[in-house]
C-alpha positions, 0 to 999 in steps of 0.5 A: 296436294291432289293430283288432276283428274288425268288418265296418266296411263293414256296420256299421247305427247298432245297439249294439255292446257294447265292452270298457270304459265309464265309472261315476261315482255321486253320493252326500252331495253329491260325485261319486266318483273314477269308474273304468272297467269291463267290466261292462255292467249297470246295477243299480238299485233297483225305486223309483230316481228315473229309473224312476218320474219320468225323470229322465235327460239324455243326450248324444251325440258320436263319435269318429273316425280321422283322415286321418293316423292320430290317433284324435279326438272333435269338440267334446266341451267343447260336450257337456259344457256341454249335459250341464251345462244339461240336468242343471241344468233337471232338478235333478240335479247337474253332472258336472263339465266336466274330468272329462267330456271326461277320461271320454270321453277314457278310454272311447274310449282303452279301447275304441281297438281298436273305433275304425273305421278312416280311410276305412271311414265308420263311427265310434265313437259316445259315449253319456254319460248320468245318472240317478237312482238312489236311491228316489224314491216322492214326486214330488221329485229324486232325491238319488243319480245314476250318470254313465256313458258307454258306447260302440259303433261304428256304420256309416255314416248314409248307406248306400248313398248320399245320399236325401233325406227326405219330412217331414210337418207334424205335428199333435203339439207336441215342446215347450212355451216354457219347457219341456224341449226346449232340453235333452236329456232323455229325457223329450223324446225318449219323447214323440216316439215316437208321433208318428214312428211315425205319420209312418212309417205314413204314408209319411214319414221324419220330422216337422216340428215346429211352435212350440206356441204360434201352430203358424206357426214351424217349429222341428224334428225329433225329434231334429234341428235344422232347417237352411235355404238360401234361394234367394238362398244364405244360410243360415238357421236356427229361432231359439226357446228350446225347442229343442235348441241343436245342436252340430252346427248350430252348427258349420255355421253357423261352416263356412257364414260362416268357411270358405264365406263365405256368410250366416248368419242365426238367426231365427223361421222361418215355414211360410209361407216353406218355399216361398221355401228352395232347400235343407233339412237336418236337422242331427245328430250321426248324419249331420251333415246329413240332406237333405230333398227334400219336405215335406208340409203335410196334403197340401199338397207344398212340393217343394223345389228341390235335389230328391228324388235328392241333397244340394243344392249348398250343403248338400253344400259344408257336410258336405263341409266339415264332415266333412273338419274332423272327419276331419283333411283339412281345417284345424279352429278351435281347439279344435274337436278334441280328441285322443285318442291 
């Protein structure tokens, strides 16, 4: 198979339209069969449910060439169960799990040419979204949805080489308890918009999240869970139930105890303990994980001791690892990695 003609080496994280992406629509209680298609538009009407009350979920995942030529995607499984919980909380019926990860399957076959080549540090990103498609003028759930997954390849997160981040404390809150942040609406992700944009005026590169109710506990980023190494090596993570359960996350934190032998710990995190941590990171699907070299709390510097010009020691072992599972040099638990062809 001849590959696109791309600059893979050039490739930004923008959208690339590819040949075929993924339709399904609900109507009367029951999806239909689904098909792929060439055509990129979406037609709704002028009072469809996501447009007058965002209801919409989204999900996110890549596909890869691996060392030895096979083209894969990491844990789409996982994807497909947090698909099913955003749905649910929202109202919106369950595409089922099967017909998930074979819609992915079919989308990345389809678009097999635009899969970057092993060793370029591009891949093809995933994005599966739903929403409401029928007019909804009263505020109630939408009765019709579209499922679609569309995909395009992207370049490295990284270009150019690692460069720890500078985040802020922010004075905003990114969810309520019991509220939406444990899912992946869209609704969470236009509320963060403000903010980063003010954080980015400031001079950071992303906010730290508070917990809403004591605004003691860091929780995360606008689209990013926190991960900690103390300065006696274990790694640890913010418990709470607002916010995203990561699946990139949770495959660190396996990585850390399974293959690294470290200590895992899940727990309520405290600003007052950022000046206890070694190391920080912010874990993504993007770039698997972000280091972060400083955090700024209204002025107050926590300078974390892995510094301001690379990756701290263990950060860099678990998206070595990580990352060396996801492209095939390295042994992945079962079921981790799902072939595509």
């Amino acid at each position: 198979m001849e590959k696109k003609n791309i600059d893979w080496s050039n490739l930004g994280f923008g959208y690339v339209q590819t040949d075929m992406r993924y339709v399904s629509n609900f109507k009367d209680g029951a999806w239909d069969e689904g098909v792929l298609t060439e055509d990129a538009q979406v037609t709704i009407s002028e009072c469809a449910g996501v447009l007058q009350y965002a209801q919409t979920v989204f999900e996110g995942l890549k596909a890869y060439t691996t060392e030895d030529g096979h083209i894969v995607c990491f844990r789409p499984d996982l994807n497909a169960d947090r698909m099913a919980d955003s749905a649910q909380r929202l109202i919106m019926p369950v595409f089922p799990k099967d017909r998930f990860i074979d819609a992915v399957t079919k989308v990345v076959a389809a678009n097999a040419a635009f899969v970057p080549p092993y060793g370029s540090g591009a891949t093809l990103y995933l994005r599966p979204y739903m929403f409401g498609t029928n007019p909804v003028i009263g505020v109630k759930p939408a009765t019709e949805y579209q499922f679609r997954i569309f995909c395009t390849p992207v370049g490295p997160y990284f270009k150019g080489g690692v460069k720890p981040l500078t985040l802020c404390v922010s004075d905003f809150d990114r969810a309520a308890p019991n509220g939406t942040g444990h899912i992946k609406a869209g609704l969470n992700y236009a509320m963060s918009m403000y903010a980063i944009t003010k954080a980015h005026e400031n001079g950071f590169d992303e906010n730290m999240y508070l917990d809403a109710s004591t605004r003691t506990k860091v929780e995360e980023t606008g689209g990013a869970n926190f991960l900690f190494v103390t300065k006696d090596g274990k790694v640890v993570t913010p418990k709470s139930n607002s916010i995203l359960p990561s699946i990139t996350r949770r495959s660190l934190l396996y990585v850390a105890k399974e293959y690294l032998g470290l200590e895992v710990e899940e727990r309520e995190i405290y600003l007052s303990e950022l000046d206890d941590m070694a190391e920080c990171g912010l874990c993504g699907t993007a770039a698997v994980i972000s280091p972060v070299g400083k955090i700024v709390d209204h002025g107050r510097e926590i300078c974390l001791p892995s510094g301001m010009t690379e990756m701290g020691p263990i950060t860099k072992k678990l998206y070595e690892t990580l990352t060396g599972i996801q492209m095939g040099r390295i042994e992945a638990p079962e079921g981790w990695i799902h072939v595509i062809k």
